[in-house]
PyMOL CGO cylinders between C-alpha atoms (Angstrom):
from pymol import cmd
from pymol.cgo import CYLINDER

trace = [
    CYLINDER, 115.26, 180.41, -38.91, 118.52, 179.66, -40.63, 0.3, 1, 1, 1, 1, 1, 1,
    CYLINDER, 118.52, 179.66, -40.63, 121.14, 177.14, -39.02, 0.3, 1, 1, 1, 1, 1, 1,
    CYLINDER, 121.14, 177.14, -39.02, 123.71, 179.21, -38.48, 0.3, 1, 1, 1, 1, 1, 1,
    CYLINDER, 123.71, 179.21, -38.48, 125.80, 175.91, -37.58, 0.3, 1, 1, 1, 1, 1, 1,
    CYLINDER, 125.80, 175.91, -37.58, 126.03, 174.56, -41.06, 0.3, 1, 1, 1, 1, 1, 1,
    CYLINDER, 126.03, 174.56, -41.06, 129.30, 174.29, -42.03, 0.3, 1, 1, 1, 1, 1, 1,
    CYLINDER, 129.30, 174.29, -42.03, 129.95, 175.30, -45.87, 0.3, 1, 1, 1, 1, 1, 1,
    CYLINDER, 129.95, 175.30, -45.87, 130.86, 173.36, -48.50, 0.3, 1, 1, 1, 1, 1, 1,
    CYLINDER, 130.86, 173.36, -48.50, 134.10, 172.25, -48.91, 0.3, 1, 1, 1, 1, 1, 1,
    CYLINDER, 134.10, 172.25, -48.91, 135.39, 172.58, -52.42, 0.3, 1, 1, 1, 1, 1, 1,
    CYLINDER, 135.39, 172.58, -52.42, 136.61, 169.26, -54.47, 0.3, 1, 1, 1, 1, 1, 1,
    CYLINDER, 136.61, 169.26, -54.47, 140.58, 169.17, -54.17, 0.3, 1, 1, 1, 1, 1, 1,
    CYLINDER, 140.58, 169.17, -54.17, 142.05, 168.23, -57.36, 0.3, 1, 1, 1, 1, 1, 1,
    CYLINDER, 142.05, 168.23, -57.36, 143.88, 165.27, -56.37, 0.3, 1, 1, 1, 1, 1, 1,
    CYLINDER, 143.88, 165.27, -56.37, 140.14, 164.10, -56.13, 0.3, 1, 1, 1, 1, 1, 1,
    CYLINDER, 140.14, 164.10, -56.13, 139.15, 164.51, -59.62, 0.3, 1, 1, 1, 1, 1, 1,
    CYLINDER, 139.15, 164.51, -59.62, 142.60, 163.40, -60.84, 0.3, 1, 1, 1, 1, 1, 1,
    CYLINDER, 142.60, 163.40, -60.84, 142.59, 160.00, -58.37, 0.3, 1, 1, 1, 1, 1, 1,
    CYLINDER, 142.59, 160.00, -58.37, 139.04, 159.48, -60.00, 0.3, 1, 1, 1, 1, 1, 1,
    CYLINDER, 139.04, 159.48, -60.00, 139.91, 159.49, -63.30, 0.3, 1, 1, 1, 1, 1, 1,
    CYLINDER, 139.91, 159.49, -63.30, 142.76, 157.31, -62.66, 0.3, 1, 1, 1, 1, 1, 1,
    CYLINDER, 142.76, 157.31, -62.66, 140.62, 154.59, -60.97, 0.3, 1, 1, 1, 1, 1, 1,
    CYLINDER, 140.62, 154.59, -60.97, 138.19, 154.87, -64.55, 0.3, 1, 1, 1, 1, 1, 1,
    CYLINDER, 138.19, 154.87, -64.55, 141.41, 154.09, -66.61, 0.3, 1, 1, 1, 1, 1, 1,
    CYLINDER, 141.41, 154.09, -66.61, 142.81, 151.65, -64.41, 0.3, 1, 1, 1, 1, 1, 1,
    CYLINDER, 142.81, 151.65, -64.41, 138.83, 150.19, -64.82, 0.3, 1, 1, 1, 1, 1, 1,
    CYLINDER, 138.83, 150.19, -64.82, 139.19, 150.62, -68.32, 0.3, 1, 1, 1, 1, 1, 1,
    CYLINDER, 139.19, 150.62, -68.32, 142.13, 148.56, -68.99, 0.3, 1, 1, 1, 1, 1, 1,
    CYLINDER, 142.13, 148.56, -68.99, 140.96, 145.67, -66.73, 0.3, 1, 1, 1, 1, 1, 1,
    CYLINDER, 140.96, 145.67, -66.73, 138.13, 145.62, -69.16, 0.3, 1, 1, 1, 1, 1, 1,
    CYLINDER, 138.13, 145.62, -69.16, 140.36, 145.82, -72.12, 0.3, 1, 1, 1, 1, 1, 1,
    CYLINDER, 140.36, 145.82, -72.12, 142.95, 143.00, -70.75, 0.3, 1, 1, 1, 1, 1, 1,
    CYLINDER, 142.95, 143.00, -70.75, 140.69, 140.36, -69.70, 0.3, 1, 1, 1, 1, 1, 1,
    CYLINDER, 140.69, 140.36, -69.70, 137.88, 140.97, -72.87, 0.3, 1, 1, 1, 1, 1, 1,
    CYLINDER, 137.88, 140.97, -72.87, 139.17, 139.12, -75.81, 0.3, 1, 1, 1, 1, 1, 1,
    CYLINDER, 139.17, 139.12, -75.81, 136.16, 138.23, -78.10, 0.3, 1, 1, 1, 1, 1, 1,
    CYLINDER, 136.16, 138.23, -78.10, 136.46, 134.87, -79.73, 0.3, 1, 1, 1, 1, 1, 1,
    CYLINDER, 136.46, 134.87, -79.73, 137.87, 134.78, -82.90, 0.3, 1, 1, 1, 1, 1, 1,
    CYLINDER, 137.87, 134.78, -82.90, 135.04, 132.42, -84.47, 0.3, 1, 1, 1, 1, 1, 1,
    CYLINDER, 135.04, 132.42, -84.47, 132.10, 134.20, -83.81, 0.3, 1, 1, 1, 1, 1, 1,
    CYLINDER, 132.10, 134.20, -83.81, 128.78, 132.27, -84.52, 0.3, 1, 1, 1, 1, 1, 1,
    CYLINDER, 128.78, 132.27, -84.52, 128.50, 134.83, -87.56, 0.3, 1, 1, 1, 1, 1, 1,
    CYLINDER, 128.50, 134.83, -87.56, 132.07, 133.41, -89.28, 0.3, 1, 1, 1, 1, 1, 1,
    CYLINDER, 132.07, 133.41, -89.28, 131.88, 130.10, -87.93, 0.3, 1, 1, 1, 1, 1, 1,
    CYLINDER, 131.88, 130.10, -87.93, 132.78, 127.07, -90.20, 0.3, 1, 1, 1, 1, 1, 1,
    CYLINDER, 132.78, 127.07, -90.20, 129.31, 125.24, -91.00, 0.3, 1, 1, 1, 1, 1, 1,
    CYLINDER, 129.31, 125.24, -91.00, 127.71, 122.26, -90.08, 0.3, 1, 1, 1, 1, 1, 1,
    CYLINDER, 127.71, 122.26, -90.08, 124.62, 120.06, -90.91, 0.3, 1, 1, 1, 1, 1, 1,
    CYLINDER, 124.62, 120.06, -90.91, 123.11, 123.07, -93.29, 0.3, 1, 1, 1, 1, 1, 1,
    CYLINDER, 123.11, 123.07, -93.29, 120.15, 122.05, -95.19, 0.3, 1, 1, 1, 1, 1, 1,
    CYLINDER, 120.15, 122.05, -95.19, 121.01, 122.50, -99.05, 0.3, 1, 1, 1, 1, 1, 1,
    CYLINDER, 121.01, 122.50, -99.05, 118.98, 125.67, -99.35, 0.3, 1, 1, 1, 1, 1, 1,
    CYLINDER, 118.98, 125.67, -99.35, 120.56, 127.40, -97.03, 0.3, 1, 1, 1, 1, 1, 1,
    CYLINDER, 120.56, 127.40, -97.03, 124.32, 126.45, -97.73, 0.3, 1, 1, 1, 1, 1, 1,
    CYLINDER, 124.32, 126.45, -97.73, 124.83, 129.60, -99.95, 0.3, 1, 1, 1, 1, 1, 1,
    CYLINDER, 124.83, 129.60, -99.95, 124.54, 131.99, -96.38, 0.3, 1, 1, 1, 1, 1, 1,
    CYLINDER, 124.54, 131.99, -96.38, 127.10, 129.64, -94.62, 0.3, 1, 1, 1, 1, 1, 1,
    CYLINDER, 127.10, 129.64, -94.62, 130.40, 132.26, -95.26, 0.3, 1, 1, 1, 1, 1, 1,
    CYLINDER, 130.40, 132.26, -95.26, 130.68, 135.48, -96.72, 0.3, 1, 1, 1, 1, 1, 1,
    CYLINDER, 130.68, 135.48, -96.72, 132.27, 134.31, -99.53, 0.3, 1, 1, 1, 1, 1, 1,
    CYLINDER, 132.27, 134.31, -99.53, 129.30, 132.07, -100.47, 0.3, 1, 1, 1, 1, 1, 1,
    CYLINDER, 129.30, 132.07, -100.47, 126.72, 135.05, -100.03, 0.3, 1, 1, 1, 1, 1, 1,
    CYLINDER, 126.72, 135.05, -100.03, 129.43, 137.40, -101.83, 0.3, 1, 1, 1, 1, 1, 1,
    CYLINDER, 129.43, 137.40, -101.83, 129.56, 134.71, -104.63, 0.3, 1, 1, 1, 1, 1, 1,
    CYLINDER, 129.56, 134.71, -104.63, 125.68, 133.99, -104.82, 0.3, 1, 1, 1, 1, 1, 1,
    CYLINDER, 125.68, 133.99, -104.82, 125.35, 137.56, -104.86, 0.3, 1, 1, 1, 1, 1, 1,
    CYLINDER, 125.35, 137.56, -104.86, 127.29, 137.85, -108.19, 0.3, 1, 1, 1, 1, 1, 1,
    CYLINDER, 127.29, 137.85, -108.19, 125.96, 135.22, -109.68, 0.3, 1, 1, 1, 1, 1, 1,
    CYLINDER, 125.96, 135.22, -109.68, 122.18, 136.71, -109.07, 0.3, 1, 1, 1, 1, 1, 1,
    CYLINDER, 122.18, 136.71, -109.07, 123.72, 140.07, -110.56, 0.3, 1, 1, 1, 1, 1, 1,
    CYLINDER, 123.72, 140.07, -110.56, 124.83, 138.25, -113.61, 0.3, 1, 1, 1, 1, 1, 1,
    CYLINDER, 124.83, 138.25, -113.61, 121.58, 136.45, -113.92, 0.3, 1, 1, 1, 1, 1, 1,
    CYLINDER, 121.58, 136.45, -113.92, 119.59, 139.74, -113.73, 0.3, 1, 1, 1, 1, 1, 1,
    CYLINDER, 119.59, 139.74, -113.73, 121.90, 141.38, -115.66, 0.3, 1, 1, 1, 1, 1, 1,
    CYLINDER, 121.90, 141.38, -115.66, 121.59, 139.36, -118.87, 0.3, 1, 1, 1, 1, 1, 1,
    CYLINDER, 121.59, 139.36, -118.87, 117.39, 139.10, -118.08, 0.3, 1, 1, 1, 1, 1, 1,
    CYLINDER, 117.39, 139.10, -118.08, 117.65, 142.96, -118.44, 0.3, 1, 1, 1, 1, 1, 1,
    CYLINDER, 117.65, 142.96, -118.44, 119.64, 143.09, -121.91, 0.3, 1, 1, 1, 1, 1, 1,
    CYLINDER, 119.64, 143.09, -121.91, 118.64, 139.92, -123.41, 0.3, 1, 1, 1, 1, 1, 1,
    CYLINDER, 118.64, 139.92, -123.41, 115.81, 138.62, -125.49, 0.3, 1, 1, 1, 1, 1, 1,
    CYLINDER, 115.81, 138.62, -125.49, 113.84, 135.32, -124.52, 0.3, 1, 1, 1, 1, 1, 1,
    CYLINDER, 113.84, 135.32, -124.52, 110.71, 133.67, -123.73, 0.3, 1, 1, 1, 1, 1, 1,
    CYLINDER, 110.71, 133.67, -123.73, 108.96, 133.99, -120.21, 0.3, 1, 1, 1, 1, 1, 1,
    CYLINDER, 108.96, 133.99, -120.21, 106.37, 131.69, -121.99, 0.3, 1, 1, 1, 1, 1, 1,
    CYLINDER, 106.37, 131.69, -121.99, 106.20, 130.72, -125.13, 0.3, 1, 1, 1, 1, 1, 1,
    CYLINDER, 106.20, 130.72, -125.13, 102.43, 128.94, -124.84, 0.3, 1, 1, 1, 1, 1, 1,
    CYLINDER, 102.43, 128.94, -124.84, 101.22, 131.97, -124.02, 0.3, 1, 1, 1, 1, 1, 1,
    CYLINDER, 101.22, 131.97, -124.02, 103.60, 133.74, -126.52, 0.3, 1, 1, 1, 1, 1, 1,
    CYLINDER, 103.60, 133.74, -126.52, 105.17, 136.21, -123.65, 0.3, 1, 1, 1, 1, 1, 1,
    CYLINDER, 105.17, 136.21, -123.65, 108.70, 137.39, -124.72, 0.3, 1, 1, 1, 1, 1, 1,
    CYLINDER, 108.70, 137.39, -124.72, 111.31, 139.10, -122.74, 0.3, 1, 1, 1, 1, 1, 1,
    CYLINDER, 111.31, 139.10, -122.74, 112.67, 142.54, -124.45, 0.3, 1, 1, 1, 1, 1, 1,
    CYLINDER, 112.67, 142.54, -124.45, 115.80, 144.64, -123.17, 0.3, 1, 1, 1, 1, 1, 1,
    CYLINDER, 115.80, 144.64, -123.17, 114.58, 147.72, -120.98, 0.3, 1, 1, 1, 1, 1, 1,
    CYLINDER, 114.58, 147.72, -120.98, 116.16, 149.94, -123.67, 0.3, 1, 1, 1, 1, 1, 1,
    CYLINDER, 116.16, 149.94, -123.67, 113.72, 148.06, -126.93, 0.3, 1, 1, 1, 1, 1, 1,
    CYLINDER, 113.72, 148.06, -126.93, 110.46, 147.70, -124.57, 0.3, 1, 1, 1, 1, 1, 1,
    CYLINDER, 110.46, 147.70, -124.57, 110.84, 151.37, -123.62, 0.3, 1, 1, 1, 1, 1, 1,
    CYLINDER, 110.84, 151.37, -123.62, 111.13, 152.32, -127.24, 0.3, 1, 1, 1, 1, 1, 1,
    CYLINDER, 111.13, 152.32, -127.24, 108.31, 149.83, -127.84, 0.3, 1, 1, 1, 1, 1, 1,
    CYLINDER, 108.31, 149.83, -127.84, 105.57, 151.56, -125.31, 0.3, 1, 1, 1, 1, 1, 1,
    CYLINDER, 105.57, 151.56, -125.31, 106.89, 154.97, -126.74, 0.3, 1, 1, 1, 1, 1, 1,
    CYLINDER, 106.89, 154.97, -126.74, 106.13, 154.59, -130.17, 0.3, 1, 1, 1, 1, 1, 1,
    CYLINDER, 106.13, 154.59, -130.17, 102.39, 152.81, -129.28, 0.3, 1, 1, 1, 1, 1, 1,
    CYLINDER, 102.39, 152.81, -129.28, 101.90, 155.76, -126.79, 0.3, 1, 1, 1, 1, 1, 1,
    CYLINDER, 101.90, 155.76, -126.79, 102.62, 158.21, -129.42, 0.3, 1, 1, 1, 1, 1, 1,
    CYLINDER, 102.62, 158.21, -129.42, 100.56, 156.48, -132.10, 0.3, 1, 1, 1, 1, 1, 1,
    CYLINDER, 100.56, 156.48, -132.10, 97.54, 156.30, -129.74, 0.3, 1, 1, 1, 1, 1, 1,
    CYLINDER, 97.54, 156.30, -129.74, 97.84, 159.91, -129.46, 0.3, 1, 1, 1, 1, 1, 1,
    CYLINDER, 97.84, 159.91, -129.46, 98.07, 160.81, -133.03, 0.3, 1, 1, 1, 1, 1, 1,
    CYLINDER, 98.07, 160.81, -133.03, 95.25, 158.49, -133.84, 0.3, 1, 1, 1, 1, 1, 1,
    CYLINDER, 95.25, 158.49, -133.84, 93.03, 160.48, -130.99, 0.3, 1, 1, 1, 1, 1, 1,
    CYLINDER, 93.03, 160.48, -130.99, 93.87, 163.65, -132.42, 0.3, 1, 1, 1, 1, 1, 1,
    CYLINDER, 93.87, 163.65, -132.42, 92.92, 162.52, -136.11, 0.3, 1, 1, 1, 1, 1, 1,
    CYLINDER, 92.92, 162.52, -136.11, 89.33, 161.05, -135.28, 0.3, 1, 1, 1, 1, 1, 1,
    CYLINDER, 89.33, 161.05, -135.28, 88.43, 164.30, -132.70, 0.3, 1, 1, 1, 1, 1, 1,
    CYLINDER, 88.43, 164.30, -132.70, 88.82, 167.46, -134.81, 0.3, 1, 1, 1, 1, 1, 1,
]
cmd.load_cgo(trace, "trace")
């Protein structure tokens, strides 16, 4: 039931697989010659018309620089003391003071609990 007619198959030559990888690199530097992406993408771009708000994301050295300047801001919130609001007499404490602050309530609640429950 076999077809004894069919001819085998012919192995690849190796010119073949050479002339085929040739035509990919010749394909490759097309690609490479004629694709030059712009040099102003819409990402770098100079801007235009922003609204106010939204003047500090215009270059990256306006985000860099807002960046800093929102460090610096939270920076001196975290060490510094000052009101949040003073009509409802809310203060703002360094991390390193409000820690010590809760530590020393948390530890006299405890002693006091031990003292009453014998």
């Amino acid at each position: 039931m076999s077809d004894s007619n069919a001819m085998p198959a012919r192995p690849v030559s190796l010119f073949t697989i050479v002339f085929i990888f040739a035509v990919f690199a010749a394909f490759l530097l097309v690609i490479r010659w004629f694709y030059h992406p712009a040099s102003t993408t819409a990402f770098n771009a100079t801007p235009d018309n922003l609204p106010k708000e939204l003047e500090w994301r215009a270059t990256a050295e306006t985000r860099r620089k807002t960046l800093q300047e929102h460090q610096a801001a939270e920076r001196q919130k975290a060490t510094a003391y000052g009101w949040v609001d003073q009509n409802a007499k809310t203060v703002q404490l360094p991390i390193e003071r409000a820690m010590e602050l809760t530590a020393s309530e948390l530890a006299a609640k405890q002693s006091g609990g031990a003292r009453r429950n014998p």
